[in-house]
N, C-alpha and C positions, 0 to 999 in steps of 0.2 A: 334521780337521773331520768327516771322516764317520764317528769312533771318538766321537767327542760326539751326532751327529743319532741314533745308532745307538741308544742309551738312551731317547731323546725317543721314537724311533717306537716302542720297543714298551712306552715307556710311553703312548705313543697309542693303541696297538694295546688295550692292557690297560682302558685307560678308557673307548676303545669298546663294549669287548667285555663290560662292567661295565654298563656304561648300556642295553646291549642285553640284558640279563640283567633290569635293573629295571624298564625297560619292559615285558615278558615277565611279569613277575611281578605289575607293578600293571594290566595287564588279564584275567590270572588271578584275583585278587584281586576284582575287581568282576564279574566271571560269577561267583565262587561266591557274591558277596554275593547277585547275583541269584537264581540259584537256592535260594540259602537262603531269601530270602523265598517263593520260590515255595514253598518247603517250608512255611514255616512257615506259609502259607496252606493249603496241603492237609491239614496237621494240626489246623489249627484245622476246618476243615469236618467232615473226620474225628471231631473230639471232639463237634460238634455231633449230626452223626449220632447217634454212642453216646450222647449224653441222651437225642437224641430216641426213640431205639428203646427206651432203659431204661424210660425212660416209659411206652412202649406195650406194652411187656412185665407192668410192673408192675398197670398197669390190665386187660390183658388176664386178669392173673393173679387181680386182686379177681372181673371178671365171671367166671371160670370158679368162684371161691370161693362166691358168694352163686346161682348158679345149682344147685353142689351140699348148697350149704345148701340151696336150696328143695328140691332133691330128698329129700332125708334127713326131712325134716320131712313130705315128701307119702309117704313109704314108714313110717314110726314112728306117725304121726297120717292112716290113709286117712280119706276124708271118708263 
């Protein structure tokens, strides 16, 4: 009888130790989903940044343009 139980227990042993594994892994599983949102929220803010700064680059970039327009024009044409 106990060359019979002998199989069972580490086939118990085996299924425990299997279930304790997947458990392990589906809480693993749901912190990276976590974090990955968290991620993909910090990227998304990130990408907003960089519009918002292109923006201000690009505008910064016409006023410095039409400011040395007016200059060019007050040095070629003095009044």
């Amino acid at each position: 009888m106990d060359i019979e139980q002998d199989p069972f227990g580490i086939l118990e042993e085996k299924i425990n130790s299997l279930m304790a594994a997947y458990d392990s892994l589906k809480k693993e599983k749901v912190a990276l989903e976590e974090q990955s949102a968290v991620n993909m929220s910090a990227n998304k803010t990130l990408e907003e940044k960089v519009a918002r700064l292109s923006h201000e680059r690009e505008t910064a970039r016409e006023k410095v343009e039409n400011l040395l327009g007016r200059l060019d024009r007050l040095i070629v044409s003095p009044r």
